[in-house]
C-alpha positions as CSV (number, residue, x, y, z in Angstrom):
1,X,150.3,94.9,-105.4
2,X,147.6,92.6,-106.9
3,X,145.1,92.2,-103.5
4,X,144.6,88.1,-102.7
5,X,140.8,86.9,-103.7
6,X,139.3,84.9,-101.7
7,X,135.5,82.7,-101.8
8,X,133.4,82.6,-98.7
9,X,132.0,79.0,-98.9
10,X,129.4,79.3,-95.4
11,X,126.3,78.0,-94.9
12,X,125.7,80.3,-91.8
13,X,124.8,83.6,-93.1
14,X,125.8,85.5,-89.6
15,X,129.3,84.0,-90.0
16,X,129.9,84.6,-93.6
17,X,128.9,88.4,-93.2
18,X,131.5,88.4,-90.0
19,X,134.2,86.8,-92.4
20,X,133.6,89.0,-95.1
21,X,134.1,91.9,-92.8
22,X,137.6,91.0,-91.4
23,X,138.7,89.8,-95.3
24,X,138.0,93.2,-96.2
25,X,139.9,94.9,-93.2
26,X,142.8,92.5,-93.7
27,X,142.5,93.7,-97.3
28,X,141.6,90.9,-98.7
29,X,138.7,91.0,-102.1
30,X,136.0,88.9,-100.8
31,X,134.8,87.6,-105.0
32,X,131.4,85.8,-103.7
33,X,129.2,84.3,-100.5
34,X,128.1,80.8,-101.1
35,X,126.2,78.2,-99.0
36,X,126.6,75.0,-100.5
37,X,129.6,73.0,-102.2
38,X,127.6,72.8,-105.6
39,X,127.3,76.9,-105.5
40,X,131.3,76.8,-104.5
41,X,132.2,75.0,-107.9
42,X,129.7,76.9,-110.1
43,X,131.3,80.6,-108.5
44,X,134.7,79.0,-108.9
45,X,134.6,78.2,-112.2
46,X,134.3,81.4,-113.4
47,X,135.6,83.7,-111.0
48,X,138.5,81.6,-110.3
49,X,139.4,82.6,-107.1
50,X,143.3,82.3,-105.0
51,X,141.8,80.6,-102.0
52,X,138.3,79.4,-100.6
53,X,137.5,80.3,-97.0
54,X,135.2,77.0,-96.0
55,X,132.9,75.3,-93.6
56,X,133.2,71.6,-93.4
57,X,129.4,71.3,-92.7
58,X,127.9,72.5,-95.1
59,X,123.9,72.6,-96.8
60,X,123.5,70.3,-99.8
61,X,124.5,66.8,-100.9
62,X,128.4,67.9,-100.8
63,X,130.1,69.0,-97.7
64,X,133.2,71.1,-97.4
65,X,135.9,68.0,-98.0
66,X,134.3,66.4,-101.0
67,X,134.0,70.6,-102.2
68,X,137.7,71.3,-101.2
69,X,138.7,67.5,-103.5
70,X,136.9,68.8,-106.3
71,X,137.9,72.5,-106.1
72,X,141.2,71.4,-105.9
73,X,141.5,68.6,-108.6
74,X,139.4,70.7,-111.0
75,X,140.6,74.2,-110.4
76,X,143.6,73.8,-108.1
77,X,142.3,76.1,-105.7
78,X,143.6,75.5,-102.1
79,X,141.0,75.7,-99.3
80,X,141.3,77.1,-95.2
81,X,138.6,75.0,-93.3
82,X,136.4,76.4,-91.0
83,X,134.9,74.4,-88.3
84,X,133.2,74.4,-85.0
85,X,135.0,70.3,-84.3
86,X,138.3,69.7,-83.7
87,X,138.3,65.7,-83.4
88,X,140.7,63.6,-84.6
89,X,138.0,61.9,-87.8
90,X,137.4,65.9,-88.6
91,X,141.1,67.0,-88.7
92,X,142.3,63.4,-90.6
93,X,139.1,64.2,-93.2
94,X,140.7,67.5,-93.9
95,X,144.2,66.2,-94.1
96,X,143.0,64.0,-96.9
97,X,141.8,67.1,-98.6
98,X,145.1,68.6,-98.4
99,X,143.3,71.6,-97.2
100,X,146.1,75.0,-96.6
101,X,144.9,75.4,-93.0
102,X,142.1,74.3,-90.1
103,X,140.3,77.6,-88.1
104,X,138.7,76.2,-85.0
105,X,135.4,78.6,-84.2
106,X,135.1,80.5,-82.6
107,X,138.5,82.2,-83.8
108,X,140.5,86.0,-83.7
109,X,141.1,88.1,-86.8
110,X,144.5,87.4,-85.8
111,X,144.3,83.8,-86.3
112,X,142.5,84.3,-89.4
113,X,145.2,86.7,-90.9
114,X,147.6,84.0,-90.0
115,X,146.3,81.2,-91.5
116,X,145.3,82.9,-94.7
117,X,149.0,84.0,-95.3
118,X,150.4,81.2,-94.6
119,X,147.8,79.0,-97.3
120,X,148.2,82.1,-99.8
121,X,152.1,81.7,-99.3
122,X,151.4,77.9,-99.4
123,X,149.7,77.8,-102.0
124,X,152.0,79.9,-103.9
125,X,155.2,77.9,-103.1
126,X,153.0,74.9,-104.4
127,X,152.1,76.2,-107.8
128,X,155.5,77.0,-108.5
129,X,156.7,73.1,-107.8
130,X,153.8,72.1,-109.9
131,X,154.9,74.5,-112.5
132,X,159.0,73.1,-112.1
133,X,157.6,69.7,-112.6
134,X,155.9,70.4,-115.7
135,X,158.5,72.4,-117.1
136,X,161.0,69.7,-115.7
137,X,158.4,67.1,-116.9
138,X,158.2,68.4,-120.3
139,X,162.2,68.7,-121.1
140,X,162.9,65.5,-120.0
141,X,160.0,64.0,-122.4
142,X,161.1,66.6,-125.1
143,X,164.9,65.5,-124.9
144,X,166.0,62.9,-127.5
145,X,168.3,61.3,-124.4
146,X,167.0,58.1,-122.6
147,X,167.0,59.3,-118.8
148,X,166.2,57.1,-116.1
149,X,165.8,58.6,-111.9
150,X,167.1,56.3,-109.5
151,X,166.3,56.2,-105.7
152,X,169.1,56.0,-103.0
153,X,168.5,52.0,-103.2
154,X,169.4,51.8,-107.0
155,X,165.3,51.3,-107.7
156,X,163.6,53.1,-110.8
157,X,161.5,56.0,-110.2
158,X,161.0,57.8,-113.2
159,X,161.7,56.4,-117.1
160,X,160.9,59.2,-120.0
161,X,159.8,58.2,-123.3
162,X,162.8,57.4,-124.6
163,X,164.4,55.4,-121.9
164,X,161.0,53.1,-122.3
165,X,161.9,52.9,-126.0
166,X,165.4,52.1,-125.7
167,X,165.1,49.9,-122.5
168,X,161.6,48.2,-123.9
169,X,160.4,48.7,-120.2
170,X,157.2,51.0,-119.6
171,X,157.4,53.4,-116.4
172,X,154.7,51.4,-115.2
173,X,156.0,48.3,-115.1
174,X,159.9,49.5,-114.4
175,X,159.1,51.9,-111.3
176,X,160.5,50.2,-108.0
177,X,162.7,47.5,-109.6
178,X,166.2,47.5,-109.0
179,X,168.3,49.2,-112.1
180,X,169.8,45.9,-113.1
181,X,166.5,44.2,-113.8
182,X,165.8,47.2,-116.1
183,X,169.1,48.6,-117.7
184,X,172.2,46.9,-117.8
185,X,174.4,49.6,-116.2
186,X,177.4,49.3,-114.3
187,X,177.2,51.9,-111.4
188,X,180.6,53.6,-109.9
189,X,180.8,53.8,-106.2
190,X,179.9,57.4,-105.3
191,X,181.6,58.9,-101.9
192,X,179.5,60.3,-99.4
193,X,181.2,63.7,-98.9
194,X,183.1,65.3,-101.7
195,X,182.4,66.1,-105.3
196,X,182.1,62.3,-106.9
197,X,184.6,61.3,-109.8
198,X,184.2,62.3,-113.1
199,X,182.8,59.3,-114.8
200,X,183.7,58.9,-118.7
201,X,180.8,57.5,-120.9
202,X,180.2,53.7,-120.9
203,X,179.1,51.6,-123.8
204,X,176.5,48.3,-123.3
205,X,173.8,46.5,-125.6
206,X,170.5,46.3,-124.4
207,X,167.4,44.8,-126.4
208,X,164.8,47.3,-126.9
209,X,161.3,46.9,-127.2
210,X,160.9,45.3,-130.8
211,X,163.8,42.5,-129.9
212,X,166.6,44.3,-131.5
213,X,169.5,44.9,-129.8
214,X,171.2,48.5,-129.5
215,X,174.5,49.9,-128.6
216,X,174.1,52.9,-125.5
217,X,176.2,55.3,-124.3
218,X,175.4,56.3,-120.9
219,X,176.0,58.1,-118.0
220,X,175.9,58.2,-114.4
221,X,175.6,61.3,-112.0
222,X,174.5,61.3,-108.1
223,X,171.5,63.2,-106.8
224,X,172.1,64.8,-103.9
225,X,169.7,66.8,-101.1
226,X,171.2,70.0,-99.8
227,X,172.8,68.4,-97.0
228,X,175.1,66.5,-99.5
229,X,173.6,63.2,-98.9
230,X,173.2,61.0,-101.9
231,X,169.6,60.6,-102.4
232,X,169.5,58.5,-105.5
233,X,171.3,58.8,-109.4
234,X,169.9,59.8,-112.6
235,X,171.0,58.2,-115.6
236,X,171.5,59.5,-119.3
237,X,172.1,57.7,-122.2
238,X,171.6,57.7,-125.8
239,X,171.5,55.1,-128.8
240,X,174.9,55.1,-130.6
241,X,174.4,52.3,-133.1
242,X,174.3,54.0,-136.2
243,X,177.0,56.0,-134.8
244,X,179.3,53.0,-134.2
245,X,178.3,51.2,-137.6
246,X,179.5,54.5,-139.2
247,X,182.8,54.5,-136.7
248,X,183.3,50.8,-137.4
249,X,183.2,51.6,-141.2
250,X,185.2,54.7,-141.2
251,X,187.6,52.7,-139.2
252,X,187.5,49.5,-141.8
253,X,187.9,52.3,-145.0
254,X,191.3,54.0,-143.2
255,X,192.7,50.7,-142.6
256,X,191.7,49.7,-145.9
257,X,193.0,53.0,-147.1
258,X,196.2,52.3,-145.2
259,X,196.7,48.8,-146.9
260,X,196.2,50.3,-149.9
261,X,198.6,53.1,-149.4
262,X,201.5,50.8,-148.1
263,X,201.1,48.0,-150.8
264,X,201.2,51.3,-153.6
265,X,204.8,52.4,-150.9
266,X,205.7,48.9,-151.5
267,X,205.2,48.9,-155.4
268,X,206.5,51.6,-155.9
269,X,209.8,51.2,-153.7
270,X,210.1,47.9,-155.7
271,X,209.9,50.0,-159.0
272,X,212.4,52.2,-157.9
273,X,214.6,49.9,-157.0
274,X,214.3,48.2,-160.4
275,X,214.8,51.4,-162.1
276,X,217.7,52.2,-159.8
277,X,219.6,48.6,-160.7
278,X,218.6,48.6,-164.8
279,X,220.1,52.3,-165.0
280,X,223.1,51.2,-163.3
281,X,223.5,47.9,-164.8
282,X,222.2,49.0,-168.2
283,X,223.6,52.3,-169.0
284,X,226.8,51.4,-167.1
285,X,227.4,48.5,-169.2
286,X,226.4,50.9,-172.3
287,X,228.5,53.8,-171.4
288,X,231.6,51.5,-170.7
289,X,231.4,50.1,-174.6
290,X,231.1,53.8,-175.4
291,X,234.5,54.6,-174.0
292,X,235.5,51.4,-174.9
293,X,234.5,52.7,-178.5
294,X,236.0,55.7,-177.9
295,X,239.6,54.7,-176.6
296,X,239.8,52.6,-179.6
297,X,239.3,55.6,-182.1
298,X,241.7,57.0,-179.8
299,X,244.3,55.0,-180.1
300,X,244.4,54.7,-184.0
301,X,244.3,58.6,-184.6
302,X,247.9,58.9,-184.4
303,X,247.8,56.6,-188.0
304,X,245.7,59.7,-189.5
305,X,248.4,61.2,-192.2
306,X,246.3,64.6,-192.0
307,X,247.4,67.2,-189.4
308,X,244.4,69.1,-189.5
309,X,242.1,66.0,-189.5
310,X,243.9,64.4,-186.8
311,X,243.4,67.6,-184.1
312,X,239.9,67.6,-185.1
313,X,239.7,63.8,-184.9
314,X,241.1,64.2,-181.2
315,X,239.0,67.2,-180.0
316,X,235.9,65.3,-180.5
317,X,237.6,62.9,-178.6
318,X,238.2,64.7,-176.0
319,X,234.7,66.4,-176.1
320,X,233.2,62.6,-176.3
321,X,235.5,61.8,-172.9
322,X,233.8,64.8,-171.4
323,X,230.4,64.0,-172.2
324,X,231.1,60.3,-170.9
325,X,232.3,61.3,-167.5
326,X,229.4,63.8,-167.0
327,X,226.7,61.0,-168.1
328,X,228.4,58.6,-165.6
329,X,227.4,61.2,-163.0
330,X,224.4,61.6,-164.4
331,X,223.8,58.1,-164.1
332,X,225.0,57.6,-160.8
333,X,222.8,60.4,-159.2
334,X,219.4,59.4,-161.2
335,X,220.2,55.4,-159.9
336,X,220.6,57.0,-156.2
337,X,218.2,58.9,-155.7
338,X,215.9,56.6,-157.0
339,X,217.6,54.6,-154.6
340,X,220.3,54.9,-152.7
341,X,222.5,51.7,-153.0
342,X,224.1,52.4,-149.8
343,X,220.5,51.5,-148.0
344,X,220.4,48.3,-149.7
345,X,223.8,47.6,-149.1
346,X,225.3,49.5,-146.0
347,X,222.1,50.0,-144.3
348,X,220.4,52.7,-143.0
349,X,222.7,55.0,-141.3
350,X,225.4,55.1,-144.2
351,X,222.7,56.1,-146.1
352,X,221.7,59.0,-144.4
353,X,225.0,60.2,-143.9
354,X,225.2,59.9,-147.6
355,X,222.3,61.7,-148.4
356,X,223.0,64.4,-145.9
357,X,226.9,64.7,-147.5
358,X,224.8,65.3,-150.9
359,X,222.1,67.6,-149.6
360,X,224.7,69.8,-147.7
361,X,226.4,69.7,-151.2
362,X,223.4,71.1,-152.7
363,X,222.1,73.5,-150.2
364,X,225.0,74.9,-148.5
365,X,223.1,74.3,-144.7
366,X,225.4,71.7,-143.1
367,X,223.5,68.5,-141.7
368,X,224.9,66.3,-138.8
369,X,224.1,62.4,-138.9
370,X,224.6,61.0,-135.2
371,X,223.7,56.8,-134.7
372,X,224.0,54.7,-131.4
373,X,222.4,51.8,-133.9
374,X,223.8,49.3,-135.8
375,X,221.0,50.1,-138.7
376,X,222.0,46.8,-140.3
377,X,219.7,45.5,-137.7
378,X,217.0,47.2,-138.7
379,X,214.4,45.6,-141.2
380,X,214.1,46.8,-144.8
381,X,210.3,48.4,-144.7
382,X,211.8,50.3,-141.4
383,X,214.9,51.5,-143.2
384,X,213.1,52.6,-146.3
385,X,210.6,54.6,-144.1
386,X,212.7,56.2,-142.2
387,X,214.7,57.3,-144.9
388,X,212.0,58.8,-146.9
389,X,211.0,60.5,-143.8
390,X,214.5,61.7,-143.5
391,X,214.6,62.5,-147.2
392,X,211.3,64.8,-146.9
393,X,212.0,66.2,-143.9
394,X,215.6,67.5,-145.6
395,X,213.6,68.3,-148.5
396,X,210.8,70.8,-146.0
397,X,214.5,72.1,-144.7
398,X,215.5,73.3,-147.8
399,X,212.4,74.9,-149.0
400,X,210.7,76.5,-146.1
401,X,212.6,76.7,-142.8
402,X,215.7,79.1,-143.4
403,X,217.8,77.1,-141.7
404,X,221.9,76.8,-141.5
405,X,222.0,73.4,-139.5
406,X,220.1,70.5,-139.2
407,X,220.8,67.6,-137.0
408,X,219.9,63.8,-137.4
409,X,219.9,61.4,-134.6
410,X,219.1,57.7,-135.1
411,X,218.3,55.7,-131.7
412,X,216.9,52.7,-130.2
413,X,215.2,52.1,-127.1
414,X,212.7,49.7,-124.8
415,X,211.5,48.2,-128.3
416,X,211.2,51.5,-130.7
417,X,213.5,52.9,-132.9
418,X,213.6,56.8,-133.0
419,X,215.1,59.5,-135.5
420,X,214.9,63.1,-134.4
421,X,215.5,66.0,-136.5
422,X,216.0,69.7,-135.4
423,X,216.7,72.6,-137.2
424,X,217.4,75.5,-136.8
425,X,214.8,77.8,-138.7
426,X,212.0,80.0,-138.6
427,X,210.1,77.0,-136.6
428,X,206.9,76.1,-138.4
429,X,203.4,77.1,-137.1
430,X,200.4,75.4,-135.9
431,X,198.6,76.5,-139.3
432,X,201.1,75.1,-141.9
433,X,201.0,71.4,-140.0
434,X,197.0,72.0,-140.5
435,X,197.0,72.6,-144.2
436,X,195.1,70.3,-146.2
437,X,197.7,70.4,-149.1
438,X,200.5,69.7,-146.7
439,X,201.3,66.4,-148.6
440,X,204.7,65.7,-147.7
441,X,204.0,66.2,-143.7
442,X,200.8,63.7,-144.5
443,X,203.3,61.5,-146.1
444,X,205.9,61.4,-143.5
445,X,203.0,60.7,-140.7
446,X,201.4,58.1,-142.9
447,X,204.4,56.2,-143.2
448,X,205.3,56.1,-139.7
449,X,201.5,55.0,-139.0
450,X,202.0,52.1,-141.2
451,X,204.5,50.3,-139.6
452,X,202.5,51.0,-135.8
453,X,204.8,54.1,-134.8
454,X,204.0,58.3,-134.6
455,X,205.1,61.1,-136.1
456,X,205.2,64.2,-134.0
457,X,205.9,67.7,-135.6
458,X,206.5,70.8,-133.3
459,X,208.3,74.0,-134.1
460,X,208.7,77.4,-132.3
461,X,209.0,80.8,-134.5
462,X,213.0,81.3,-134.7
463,X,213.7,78.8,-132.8
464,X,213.6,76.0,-135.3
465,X,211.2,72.8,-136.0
466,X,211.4,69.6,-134.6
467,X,210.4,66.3,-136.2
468,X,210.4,62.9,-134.2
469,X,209.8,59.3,-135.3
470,X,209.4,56.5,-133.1
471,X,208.8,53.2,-134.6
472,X,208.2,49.7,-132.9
473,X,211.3,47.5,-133.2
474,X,211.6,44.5,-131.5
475,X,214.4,42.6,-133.5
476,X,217.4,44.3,-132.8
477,X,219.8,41.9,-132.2
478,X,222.8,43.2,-133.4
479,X,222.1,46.7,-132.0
480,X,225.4,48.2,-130.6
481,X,227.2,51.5,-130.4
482,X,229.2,52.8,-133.0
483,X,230.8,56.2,-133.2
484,X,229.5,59.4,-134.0
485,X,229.5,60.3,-137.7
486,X,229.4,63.9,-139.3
487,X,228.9,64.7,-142.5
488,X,232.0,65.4,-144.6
């Protein structure tokens, strides 16, 4: 262990060579003998001792206080004061040099040993808060945060750089006024005794030092002694107004986005439905002249005098009946699923029944429609969206779940309209909802996002996938119970 060096600063040489002599039988290194407070700074500068051992009378133009200031503000070297007075002026002047200890001569070895320790240890304990501070110091002025200390009355104590920059008030100027004059922060109560509540960030505007005004996040904790009392609050906070300009525009482009996407959904459902109504109007009406065509030639083969001619004549006929029927199908299915005239016409619910009757037709996996709502109720942009949903989700069915049942179940409730689909699959994953190419799952949220409503996907491995909607509705007068349907 490193032995404790300590400067004799005594002006009587018979008492210097006495304390040099106990030092070194305590084990102490004695680095130098000085008279004078001049000699004490010049020996201290470069030996650089732990602790000088001083007389407050001392030879020279400086006696031992003014030496013990300077020592200490230059060099931070604590002092013990030795002294033959013990008056109240001698012990307040060594108070004011924050000296580590007061030896009354004559004194003991014993007393000396004491009072060295406890300045060493002292001393010691001392560096290391000086030490803290700085480091504490230096973080909080490195930190790109705004912190401000608060006492136990709410009254500033400490402001770092960037709480001066952000608050336009210097530390000067703000220590010892009350938090409200300073920054414009609205302080929870904190309890006495018990942990204190979690307080989520708050958002205010403050002007800042050039006149600009700034958008802060901040927020609040309690400082506490080790008996639990609150002793004051520090607060951190930070400027957020690029943050918000970029969240405010990010916000303005989705909902711009989202116009954009539900006026293309609304163009193109209108397209579709034109589509749907000139196939069925315009190829009806031409098909129907073609077997109108057709029957005629029909009916006048008989007049054909050639046998052979007249079978041929009436194959082709038959062939040309064939064709006919099949384009009317043809017709029909292109002119639905473009779409459906039930929805138009029946509403909602006969339309999914009808689409589930086709898809079960197509894929084999029987699908269940079940309705407490009279969908007629329900407007035309909810209808459409919900069956597209309805449509993809069937479509997700067929491709990916390895499912043999699905079940559909419109609703409506405390304003909302719901449709929930199960199946009962291989349940799909956490990573396939994540995909980035995952358009049809995008779609089906997007749509349910435009009219105000969610779209919650969950799923289980082998124990299916669940898909719910829930919609705002708050027409739905009408809205009754009708039975239970199932698909044929």
């Amino acid at each position: 262990m490193t032995k404790q060096r300590i400067l004799i600063v005594e002006d009587d040489d018979g008492v210097a060579t006495i304390l040099a002599r106990y030092l070194e039988r305590l084990d102490y290194v004695v680095v130098g003998r000085v008279a004078t407070g001049e000699e004490a700074l010049t020996l201290a500068e470069s030996l650089r001792p732990d602790l000088a051992l001083m007389d407050i009378n001392l030879a020279g133009t400086m006696d031992g206080v003014q030496t013990a200031i300077r020592l200490r503000e230059r060099f931070d070297i604590g002092v013990v004061f030795l002294s033959g007075l013990s008056d109240d002026e001698t012990l307040a002047r060594s108070q004011a040099a924050q000296a580590f200890g007061y030896l009354v001569k004559p004194f003991r070895s014993e007393d000396l040993k004491t009072s060295l320790e406890l300045a060493l240890t002292k001393q010691q304990i001392e560096h290391r808060l000086v030490q803290i501070e700085r480091w504490f110091t230096a973080a909080i002025h490195s930190i790109a945060d705004g912190v401000i200390t608060l006492d136990e009355g709410g009254c500033v104590t400490f402001l770092n750089p960037v709480a001066e920059s952000l608050t336009g008030w210097p530390l000067s100027k703000a220590r010892g006024r009350n938090i409200a004059e300073v920054f414009p922060a609205e302080l929870p109560s904190t309890p006495k005794t018990g942990a204190p509540p979690v307080q989520a960030p708050a958002h205010v505007t403050v002007q800042d030092g050039e006149g600009g005004r700034r958008t802060v996040e901040y927020t609040a904790a309690p400082m506490r002694n080790d008996a639990g009392d609150v002793i004051g609050r520090v607060l951190v906070f930070r400027d957020v107004t690029q943050r918000r300009q970029a969240e405010e525009e990010l916000r303005l482009s989705r909902e711009q986005l989202r116009a954009l996407a539900a006026h293309m959904e609304r163009v193109r459902e209108e397209e579709r439905t034109r589509i749907a109504r000139e196939v069925h109007d315009e190829l009806g009406q031409m098909i129907t002249g073609l077997r109108m065509d057709v029957s005629w030639i029909e009916r006048r083969l008989p007049g054909v005098a050639d046998g052979g001619v007249r079978a041929a004549f009436e194959k082709k006929v038959g062939t040309m009946y064939d064709l006919l029927d099949h384009l009317v199908k043809a017709v029909r299915k292109i002119s639905a699923e473009l779409r459906p005239g039930a929805l138009d016409d029946l509403g909602l619910v006969p339309a999914m029944e009808w689409q589930a009757r086709e898809w079960q037709a197509r894929t084999g996996i029987a699908c269940d429609v079940t309705s407490k709502l009279d969908s007629t109720a329900i407007s035309p942009a909810h209808a459409t969206a919900l069956f597209r949903i309805f449509q993809e989700t069937l479509t997700n069915v067929a491709r990916h779940a390895q499912a043999t049942k699905v079940r559909a179940e419109l609703n409506a409730s405390a304003g909302a309209v719901t449709l929930l689909i199960e199946d009962n699959g291989r349940g799909i994953t956490e990573a396939e909802q994540r995909q980035t190419k995952s358009f049809g799952l995008l779609g089906m949220r997007e749509r349910a996002e435009l009219l105000g409503g969610t779209c919650r996907i969950s799923g289980r491995p082998g124990e299916g996938t669940q898909v719910q909607i829930q919609v705002p509705f708050t027409s739905m007068e009408g809205a009754g119970e009708t039975s239970s349907k199932k698909a044929a």
